[in-house]
Residue, then its C-alpha position, 0 to 999 in steps of 0.5 A: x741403157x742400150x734399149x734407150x740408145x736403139x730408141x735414138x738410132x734410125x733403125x731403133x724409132x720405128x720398133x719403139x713406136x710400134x710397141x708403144x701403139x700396142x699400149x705398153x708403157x715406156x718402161x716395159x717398151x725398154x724392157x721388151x727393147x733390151x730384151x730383142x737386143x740380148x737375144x740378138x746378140x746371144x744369136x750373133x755370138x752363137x751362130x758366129x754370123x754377121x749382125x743383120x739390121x733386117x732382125x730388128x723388126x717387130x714380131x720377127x725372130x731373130x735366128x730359127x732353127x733350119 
């Protein structure tokens, strides 16, 4: 449900176009979607920063190892 909600939020369209141009279909789209979004999370918790909209981008990884 929340992959389907960053799919209606400004930030959210672009990631799901992106993925569905590579030919995944929608249910995978979703999938790999909720997927990103628990692993942000996870990092947030974690690593006790703030949430940054600038690791919403495809291919990008959200927390990396200094």
């Amino acid at each position: 449900m929340a992959a389907m909600g960053l799919k209606r939020c400004r930030r959210g369209q672009p990631l799901y176009d992106e993925l569905s141009k590579r030919g995944h279909p929608s249910t995978a789209v979703f999938n790999i979607l909720a997927r990103k979004l628990a692993r942000i999370a996870w990092g947030v918790f974690k690593s006790g920063r703030d949430f940054d909209p600038a690791m919403l981008k495809v291919g990008q990884a959200c927390f990396q190892q200094a």
